[in-house]
Every structure is written in C-alpha cells, then in structure tokens.
N, C-alpha and C positions, 0 to 999 in steps of 0.2 A: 483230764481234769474232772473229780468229782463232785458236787452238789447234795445240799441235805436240805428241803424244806423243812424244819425243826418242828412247827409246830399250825401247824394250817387247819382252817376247822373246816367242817363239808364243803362247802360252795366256795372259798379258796382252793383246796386242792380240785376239786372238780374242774374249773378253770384252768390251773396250774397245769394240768396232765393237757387234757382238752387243747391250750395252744402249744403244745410240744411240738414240734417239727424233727423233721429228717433232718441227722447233723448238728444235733443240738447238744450240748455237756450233758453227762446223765448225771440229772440233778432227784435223786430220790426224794418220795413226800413220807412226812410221817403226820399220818391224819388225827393222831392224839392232841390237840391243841392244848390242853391241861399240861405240858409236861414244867415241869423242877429247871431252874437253871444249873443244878448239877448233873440232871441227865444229861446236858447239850453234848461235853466229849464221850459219849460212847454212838448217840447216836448219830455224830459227823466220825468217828470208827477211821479217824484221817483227812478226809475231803477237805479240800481245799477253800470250798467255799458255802457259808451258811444264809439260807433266808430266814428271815425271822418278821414273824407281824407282830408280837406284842411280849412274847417274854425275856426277860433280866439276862442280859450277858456281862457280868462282873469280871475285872478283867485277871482277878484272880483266877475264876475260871476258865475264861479263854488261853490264859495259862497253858491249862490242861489239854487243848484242843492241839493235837500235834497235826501238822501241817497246815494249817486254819491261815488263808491267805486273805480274805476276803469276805463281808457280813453287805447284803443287800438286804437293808431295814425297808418292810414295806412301810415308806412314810415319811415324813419329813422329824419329827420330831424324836430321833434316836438320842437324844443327851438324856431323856427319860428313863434309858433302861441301860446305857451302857455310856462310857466313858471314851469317845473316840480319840480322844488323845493320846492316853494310856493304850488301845489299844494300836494306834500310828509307831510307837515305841516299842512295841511289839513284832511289826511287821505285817500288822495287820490293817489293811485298808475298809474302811467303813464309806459305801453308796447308797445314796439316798434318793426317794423317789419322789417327785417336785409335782405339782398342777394336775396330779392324777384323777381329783375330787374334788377341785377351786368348785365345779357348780353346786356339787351334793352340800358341801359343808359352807356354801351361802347361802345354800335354799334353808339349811337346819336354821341359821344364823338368823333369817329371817324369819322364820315361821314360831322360834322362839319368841320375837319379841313380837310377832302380833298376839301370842299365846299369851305372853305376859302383857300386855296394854288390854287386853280384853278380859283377863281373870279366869282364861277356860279350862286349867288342870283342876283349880280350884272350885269351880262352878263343878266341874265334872264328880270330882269328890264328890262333894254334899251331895249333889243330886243321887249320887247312889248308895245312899245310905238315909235317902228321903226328906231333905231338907232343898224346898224349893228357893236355891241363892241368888238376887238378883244384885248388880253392883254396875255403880256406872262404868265402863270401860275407858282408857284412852284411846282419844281421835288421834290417829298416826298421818292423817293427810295432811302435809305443814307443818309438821314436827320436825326435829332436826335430829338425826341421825350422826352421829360422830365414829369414826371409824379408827382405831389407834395402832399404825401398821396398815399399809397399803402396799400388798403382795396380788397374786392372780386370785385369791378369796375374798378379801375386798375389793376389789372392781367388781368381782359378781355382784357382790352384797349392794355395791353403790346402784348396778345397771337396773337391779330391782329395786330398790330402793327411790331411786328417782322415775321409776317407772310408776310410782303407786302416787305419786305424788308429797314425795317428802323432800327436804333441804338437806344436802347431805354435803358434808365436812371431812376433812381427815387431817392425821397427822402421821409424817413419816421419818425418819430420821435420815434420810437421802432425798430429795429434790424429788416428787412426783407429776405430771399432770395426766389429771382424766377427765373426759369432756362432764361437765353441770357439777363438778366438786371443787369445792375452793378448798386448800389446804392454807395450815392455821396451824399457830402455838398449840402446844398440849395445854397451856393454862388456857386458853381461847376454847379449844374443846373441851373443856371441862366443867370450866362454867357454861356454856352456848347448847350443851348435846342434852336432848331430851331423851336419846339413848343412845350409850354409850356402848358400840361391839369391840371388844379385842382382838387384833389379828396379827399378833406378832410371832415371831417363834421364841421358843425358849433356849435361854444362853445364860452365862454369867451376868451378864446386864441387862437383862429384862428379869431375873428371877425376885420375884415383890414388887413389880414396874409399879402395880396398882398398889402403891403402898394407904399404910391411912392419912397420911398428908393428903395425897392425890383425891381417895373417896371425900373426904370433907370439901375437898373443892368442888366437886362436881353438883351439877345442879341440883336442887330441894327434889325428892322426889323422881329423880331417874332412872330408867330403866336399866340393868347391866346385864348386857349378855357376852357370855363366855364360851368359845368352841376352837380357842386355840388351846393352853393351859391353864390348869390351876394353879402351879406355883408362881404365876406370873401377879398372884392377885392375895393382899393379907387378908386370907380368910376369915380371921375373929373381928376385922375392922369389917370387911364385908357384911358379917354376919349383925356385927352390931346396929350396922347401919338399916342394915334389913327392917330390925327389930322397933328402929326408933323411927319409920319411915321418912328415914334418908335416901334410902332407896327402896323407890316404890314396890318394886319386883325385881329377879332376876332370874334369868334363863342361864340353865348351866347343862355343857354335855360335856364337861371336862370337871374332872375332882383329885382331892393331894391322896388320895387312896381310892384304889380303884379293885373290885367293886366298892360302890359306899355301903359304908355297915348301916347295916338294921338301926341302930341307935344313934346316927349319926346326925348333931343339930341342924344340920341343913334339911333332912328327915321330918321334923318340930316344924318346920316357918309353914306358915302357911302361902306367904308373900314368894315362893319361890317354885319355877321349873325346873322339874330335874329329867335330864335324860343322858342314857347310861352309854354315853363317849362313841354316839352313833351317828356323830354327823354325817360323816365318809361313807357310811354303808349306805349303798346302791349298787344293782347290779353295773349298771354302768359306770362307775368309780371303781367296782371290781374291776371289770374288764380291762381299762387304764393301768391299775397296778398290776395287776399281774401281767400286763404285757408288758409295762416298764420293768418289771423284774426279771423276767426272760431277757430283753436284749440290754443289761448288765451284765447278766450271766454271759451271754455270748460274745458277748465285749469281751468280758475277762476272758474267757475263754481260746479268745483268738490272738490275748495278750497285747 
C-alpha cells in the first residue's frame, strides 16, 4: 500500500520523514506545499492513500485519483476543503486527527483576547509609524469568559482562564462538566460573556451559528474571539457591529478566505486582531499531528 503527502511545507515533511520507522507504508512527501487541487491525481500516480494539511480535494477530482482509498486530513476541520460524504460514496474514507493542538490553539485563543482587551496590535501600529497611542485597556481579572463549544480546546482555554482569575461559563449542545465552569443557555452566555471564544467545529448546523440575531444579543461591548471557523460567524453583522462598537474588539485567526486579501474590510477596522489561521502552529502540535498521521496510515495499512 502506497501513501502521497500531497502537500507538506518544510518543517511538516521534515517531521513527516524524521518519525518514519522500519515497516512503515511507503508514504512519499511532496515538499511543494503550493500545489492546485487538480495536481492531486498525478501526484498520488495511484496510491491508495493521501495526506493533506490544507489544500481543496473536490470530489470531482478525487474522481480522478484512481485507487485513492483513503485521505488523512491533518486536522479536524476537513468539511473546509472537501466533502466527506461525497467522497464515503466514493469508496473513499476520510480520517481525522482530533486533540493534536487543544493547548497551542488555547494558548492563541487566549492571548488573543488579552491582545484585544489591552489594544496592543493596535498600540503597536501607531507606535511605529510615530504616534505615541495611549488607551485605557480592559481588566480581564473577573471578567466572564464564555465559551460556545466545549471540546479538549476549551477546557484548555477554561484551565487558563480560571487561572488568571476570570469567571468562566460555557455552552455545549451535549451535557458537559469541568471543575470552576458553570454551563448555561447560549442566551445566558450571551448576554453574561464579557468574552465571548468559539469552539465548535464546522458542519451543517453550526455554519452562521453566530448569526446577527446572536451578535445583537451579546453583551454591549464584548470582546469576540475566533480560532475555530469563520463560516461559523456572519461576517458583515460581525463587521457591523465592530464598526458601531458593539463589539469592542475581536480577535480572529480564522477567515471565509484564506489568505485575507490586501483590501479586505476586516484589514480597515482598527478595533480588530488578525492572525493568519496560526493558532495550531507549534512545534509541539507538529509533533502530535504528524505522529497521529503516521499511525493512521499504519492502521490503514494493516487493514
């Protein structure tokens, strides 16, 4: 059985080769991380099974991929680039790789919103461009933290969270408990959350969860931060709300176009964090996924 890392950028495939072992599928890397989702069938040339960290497998094209049994998404969030249903009908089994990064992308989660309660991207602008910006920040000690989704990335987010000294809440759509969080109606966190983090995955029923009904609910002046999806959240109510300081600030490492273009409004606000869909990245979150990738592969492998 053959393997094709499709598209792996340096310090991926370097890992990738690195934990290869004696006995292992010979899973080929191709270190072009830029490739076309119509390259994909020549360079799996058969193989039975593809890795993919970030680019589009349409299932028209997967089509194309003769023998193609198998797609290990480094990530949870594969409905973003490909269709697994469509391709279940295929014959093709789509694996996913769960809690790889729960700490990296609660540490982001977090660090956004002390970024945003204190105004430091912003601060940081001006000042290098010579404008000494002073502004008062928000106090996060006793603030109340709401969490929407409660996976192994919000329980990070809460254990720090309640570690700093904040009141922290959530809402889950399956029965939760974790010690110092009270779980609560999403209307209860909505009005109650002085910030509000999303941690859901994206699916048919979470796509617009944060619709603009939802943003109007939420408290005067709240912080929103985002490092699960963007389609989960209606970006022009978002944006509106931004504008009319509805929402004080928001932290985002997730966007409906990725990269964000040069001219994009979110680009304009000044009241907004942006960082480019980097929560997960740590060496140590590497290490996790590409070791959960490997012993997929050798799963499949051994049938």
């Amino acid at each position: 059985m053959r393997g094709v890392f499709v598209d792996a950028n340096g310090s991926l495939a370097d890992i990738f080769e690195r934990q290869n072992r004696a006995g292992d599928p010979a899973v080929r890397v191709n270190r072009n991380a830029d490739i076309a989702s119509d390259q994909i069938p020549a360079l799996l040339d058969g193989a039975e099974i593809v890795v993919i960290d970030h680019t589009s497998l349409p299932t028209d094209i997967a089509r194309r991929c003769n023998g193609l049994k198998h797609v290990v998404f480094l990530g949870t969030g594969a409905r973003s680039y490909m269709n697994p249903e469509e391709l279940a009908e295929l014959g093709i089994a789509v694996h996913l790789i769960k809690g790889y990064g729960d700490t990296a992308v609660a540490e982001c989660a977090i660090a956004l919103m002390w970024a945003a309660a204190r105004g430091v991207a912003k601060m940081d602008r001006e000042m290098r461009v010579g404008n000494w910006l002073r502004e008062d920040g928000m106090q996060l000690t006793g603030k109340t933290l709401g969490l929407i989704g409660f996976g192994g990335i919000a329980a990070e987010a809460a254990r720090i969270a309640l570690g700093s000294g904040m009141k922290v809440i959530a809402w889950n759509r399956s029965p939760k408990q974790f010690a110092g969080v009270e779980f609560v109606s999403l209307d209860a966190l909505l009005a109650q959350s002085d910030v509000v983090s999303l941690h859901l995955l994206l699916n048919d029923e979470t796509r617009g969860f944060l619709s603009r009904e939802r943003i109007n609910a939420m408290k005067p002046g709240v912080i929103l931060v985002n490092t699960a999806r963007a389609a989960m959240v209606d970006e022009a109510a978002m944006i509106e709300a931004l504008k009319s300081g509805h929402i004080r600030h928001a932290g985002l490492d997730v966007f409906n176009t990725e990269p964000l273009p040069a001219n994009h409004p979110l680009t304009k606000i000044p009241n907004v964090t942006l960082s480019a869909h980097s929560a997960f990245r740590t060496p140590e979150a590497s290490e996790n996924l590409i070791h959960a990738a490997w012993e997929h592969c050798r799963r499949i492998a051994k049938g």
